[in-house]
TORPA-4810 file (N, C-alpha, C, O; in nm, 3 decimals):
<nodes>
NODE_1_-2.354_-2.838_-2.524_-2.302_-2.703_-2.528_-2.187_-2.686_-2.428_-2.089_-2.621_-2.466_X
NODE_2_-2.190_-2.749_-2.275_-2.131_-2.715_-2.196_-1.925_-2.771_-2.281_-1.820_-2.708_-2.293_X
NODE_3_-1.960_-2.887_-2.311_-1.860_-2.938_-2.416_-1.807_-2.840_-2.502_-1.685_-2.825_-2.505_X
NODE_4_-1.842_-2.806_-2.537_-1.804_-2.688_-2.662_-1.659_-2.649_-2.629_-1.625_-2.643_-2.511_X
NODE_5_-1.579_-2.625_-2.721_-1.446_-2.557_-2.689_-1.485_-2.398_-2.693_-1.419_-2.321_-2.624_X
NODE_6_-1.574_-2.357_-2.761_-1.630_-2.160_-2.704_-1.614_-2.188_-2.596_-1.518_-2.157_-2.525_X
NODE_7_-1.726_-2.262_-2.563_-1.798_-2.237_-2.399_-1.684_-2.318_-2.298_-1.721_-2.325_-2.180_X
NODE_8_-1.604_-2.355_-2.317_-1.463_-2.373_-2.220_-1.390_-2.279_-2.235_-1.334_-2.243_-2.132_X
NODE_9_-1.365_-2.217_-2.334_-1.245_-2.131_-2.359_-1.357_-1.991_-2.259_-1.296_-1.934_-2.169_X
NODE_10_-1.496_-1.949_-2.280_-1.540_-1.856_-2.261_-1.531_-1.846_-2.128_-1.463_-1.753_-2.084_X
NODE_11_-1.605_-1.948_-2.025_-1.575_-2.017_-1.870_-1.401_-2.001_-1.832_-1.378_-1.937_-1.729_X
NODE_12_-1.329_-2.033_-1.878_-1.204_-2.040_-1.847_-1.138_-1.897_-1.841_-1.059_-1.860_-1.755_X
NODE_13_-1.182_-1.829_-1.940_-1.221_-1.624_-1.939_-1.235_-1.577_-1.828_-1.159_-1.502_-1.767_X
NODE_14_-1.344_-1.623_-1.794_-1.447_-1.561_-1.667_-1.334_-1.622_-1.564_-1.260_-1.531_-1.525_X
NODE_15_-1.304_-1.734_-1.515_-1.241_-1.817_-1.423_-1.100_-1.718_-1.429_-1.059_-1.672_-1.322_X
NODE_16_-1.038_-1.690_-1.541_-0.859_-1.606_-1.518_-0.885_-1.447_-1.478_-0.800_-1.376_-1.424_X
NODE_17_-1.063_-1.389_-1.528_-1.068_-1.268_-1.448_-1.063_-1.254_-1.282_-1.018_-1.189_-1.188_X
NODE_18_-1.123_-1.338_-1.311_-1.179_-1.360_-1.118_-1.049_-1.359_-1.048_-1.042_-1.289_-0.947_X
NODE_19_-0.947_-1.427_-1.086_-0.807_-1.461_-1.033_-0.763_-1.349_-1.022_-0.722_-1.298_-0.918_X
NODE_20_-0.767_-1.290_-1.152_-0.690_-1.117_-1.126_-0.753_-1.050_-1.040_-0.687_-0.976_-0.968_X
NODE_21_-0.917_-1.056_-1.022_-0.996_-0.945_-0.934_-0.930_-0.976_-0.809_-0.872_-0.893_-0.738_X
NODE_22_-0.941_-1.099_-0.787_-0.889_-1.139_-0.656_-0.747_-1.128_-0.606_-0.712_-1.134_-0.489_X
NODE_23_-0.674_-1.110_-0.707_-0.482_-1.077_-0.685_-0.520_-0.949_-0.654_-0.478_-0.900_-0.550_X
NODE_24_-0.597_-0.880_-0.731_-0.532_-0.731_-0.710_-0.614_-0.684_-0.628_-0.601_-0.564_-0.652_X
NODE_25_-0.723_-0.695_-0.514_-0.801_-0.685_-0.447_-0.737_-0.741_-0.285_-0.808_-0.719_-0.187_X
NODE_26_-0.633_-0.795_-0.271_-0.525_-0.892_-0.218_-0.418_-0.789_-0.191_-0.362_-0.776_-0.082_X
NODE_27_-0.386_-0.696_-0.328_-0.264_-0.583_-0.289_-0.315_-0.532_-0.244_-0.281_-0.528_-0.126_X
NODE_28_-0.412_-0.463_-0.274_-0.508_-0.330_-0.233_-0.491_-0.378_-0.077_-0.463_-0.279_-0.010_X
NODE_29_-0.496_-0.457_-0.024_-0.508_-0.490_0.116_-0.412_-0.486_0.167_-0.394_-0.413_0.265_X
NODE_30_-0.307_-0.573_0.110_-0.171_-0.561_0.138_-0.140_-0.446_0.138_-0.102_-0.423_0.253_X
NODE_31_-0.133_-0.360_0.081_-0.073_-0.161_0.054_-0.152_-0.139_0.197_-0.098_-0.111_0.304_X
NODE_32_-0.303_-0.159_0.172_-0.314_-0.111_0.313_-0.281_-0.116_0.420_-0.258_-0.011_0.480_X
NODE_33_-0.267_-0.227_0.477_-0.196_-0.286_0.573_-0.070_-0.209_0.615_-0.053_-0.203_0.737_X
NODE_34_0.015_-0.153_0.543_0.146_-0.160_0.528_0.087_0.028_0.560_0.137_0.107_0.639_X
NODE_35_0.002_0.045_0.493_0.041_0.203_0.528_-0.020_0.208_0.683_0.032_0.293_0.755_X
NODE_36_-0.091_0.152_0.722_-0.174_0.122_0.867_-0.032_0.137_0.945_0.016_0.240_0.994_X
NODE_37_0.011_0.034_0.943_0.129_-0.044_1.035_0.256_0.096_1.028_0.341_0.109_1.117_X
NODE_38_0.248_0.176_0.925_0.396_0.281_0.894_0.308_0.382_0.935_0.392_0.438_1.006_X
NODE_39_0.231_0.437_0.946_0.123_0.548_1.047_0.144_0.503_1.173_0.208_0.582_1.242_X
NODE_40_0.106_0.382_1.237_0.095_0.347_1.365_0.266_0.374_1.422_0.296_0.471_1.492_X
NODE_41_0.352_0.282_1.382_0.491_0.328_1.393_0.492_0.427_1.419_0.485_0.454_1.539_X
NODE_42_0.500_0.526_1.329_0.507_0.680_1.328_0.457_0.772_1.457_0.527_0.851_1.520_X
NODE_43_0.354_0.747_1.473_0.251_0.801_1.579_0.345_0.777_1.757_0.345_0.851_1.855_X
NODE_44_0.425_0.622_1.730_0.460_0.569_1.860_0.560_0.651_1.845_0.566_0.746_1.923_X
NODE_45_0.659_0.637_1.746_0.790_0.731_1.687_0.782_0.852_1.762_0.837_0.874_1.870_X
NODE_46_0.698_0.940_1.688_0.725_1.075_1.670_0.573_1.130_1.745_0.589_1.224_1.823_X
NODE_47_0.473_1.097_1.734_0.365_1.168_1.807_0.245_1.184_1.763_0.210_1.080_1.709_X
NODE_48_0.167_1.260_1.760_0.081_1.266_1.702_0.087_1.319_1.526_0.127_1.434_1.509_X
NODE_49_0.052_1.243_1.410_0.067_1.284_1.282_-0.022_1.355_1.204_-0.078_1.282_1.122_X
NODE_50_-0.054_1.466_1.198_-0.170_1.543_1.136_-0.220_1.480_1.022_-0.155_1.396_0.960_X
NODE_51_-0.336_1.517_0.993_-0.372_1.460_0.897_-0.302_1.498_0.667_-0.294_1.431_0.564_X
NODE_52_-0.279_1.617_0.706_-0.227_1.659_0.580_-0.087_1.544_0.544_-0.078_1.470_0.445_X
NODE_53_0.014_1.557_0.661_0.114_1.459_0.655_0.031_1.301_0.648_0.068_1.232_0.553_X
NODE_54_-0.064_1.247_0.730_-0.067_1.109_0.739_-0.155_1.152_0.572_-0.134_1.042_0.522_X
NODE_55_-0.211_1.209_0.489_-0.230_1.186_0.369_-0.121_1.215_0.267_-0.149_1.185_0.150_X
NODE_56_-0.003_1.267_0.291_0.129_1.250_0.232_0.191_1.102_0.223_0.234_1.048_0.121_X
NODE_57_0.185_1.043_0.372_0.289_0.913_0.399_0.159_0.811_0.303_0.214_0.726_0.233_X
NODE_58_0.030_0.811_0.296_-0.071_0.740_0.251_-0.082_0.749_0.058_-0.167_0.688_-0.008_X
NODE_59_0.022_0.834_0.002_0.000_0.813_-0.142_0.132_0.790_-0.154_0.186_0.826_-0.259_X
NODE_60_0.195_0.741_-0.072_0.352_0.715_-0.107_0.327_0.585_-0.214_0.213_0.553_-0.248_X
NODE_61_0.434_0.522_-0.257_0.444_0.389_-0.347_0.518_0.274_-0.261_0.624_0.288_-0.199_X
NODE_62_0.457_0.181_-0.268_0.534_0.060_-0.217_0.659_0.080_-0.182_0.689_0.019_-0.079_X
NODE_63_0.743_0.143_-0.231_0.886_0.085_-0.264_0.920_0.192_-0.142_0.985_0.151_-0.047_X
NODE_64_0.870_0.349_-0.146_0.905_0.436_-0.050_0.821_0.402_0.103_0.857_0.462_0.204_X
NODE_65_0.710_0.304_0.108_0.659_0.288_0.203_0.755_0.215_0.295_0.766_0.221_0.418_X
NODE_66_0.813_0.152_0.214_0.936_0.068_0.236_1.011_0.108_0.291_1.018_0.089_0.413_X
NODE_67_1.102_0.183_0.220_1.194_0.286_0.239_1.151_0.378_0.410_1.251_0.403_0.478_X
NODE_68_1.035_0.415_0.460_1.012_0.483_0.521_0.997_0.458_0.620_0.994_0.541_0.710_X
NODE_69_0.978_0.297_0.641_0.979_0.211_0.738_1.093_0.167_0.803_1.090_0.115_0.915_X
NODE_70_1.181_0.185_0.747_1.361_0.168_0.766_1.391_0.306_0.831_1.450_0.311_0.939_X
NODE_71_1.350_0.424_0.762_1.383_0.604_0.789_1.396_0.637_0.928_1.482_0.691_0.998_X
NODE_72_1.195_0.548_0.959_1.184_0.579_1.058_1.210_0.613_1.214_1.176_0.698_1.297_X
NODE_73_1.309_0.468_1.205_1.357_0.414_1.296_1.460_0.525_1.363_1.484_0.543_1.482_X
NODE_74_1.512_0.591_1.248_1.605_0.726_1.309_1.528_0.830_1.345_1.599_0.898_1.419_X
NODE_75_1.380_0.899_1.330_1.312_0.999_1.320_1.293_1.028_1.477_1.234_0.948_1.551_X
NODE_76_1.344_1.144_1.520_1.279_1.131_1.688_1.167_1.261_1.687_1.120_1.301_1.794_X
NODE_77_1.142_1.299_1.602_1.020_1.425_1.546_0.947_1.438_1.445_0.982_1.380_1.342_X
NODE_78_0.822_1.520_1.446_0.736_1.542_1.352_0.840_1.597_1.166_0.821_1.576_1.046_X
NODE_79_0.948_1.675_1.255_1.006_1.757_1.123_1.100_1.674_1.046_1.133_1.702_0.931_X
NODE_80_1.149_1.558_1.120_1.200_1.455_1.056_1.121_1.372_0.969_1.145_1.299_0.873_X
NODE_81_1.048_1.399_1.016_0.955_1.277_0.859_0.891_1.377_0.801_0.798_1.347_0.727_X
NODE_82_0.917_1.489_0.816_0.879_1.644_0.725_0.986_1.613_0.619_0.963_1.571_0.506_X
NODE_83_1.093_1.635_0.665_1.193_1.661_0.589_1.238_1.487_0.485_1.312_1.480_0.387_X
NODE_84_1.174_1.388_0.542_1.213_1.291_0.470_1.118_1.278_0.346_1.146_1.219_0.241_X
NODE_85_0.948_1.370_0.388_0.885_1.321_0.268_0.898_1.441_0.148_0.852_1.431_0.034_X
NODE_86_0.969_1.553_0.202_1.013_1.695_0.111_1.150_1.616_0.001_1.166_1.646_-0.117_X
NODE_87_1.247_1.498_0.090_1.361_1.475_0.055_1.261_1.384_-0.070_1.313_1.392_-0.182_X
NODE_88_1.172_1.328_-0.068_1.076_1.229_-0.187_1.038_1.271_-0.280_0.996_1.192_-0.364_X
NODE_89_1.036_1.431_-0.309_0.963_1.474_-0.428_1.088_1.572_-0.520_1.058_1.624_-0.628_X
</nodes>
């Protein structure tokens, strides 16, 4: 049975899910990471970040997390990264 071309093709199924669980279980970490590290920034930046804003900068998308990480670097206040995540929507 183990022979079988089902039961390879079926095993080999199971084996390309696992790969994906594990890629995308991998971003999920990675995103996290990245919003960790652009909070922490922020905090040294500008000060303390309330929580309503640090759950604004936390549903951003990759690409603006990005983006915000570059922003930052000019921000010397809370209303500056006000106004950068108002400038996002």
């Amino acid at each position: 049975m183990r022979e079988s071309v089902t039961y390879q093709a079926i095993l080999e199924e199971g084996r390309e899910e696992g790969r994906e669980e594990g890629r995308e279980e991998e971003r999920e970490l990675a995103l996290q990471r990245e919003r960790s590290l652009i909070l922490r920034q922020l905090t040294k930046k500008v000060g303390t970040v309330d929580e309503p804003l640090r759950d604004r900068v936390s549903a951003l998308s990759v690409d603006q997390l990005e983006s915000l990480g570059e922003a930052l670097l000019d921000f010397s206040n809370v209303a500056d990264l006000e106004a950068w995540l108002t400038e996002q929507n």
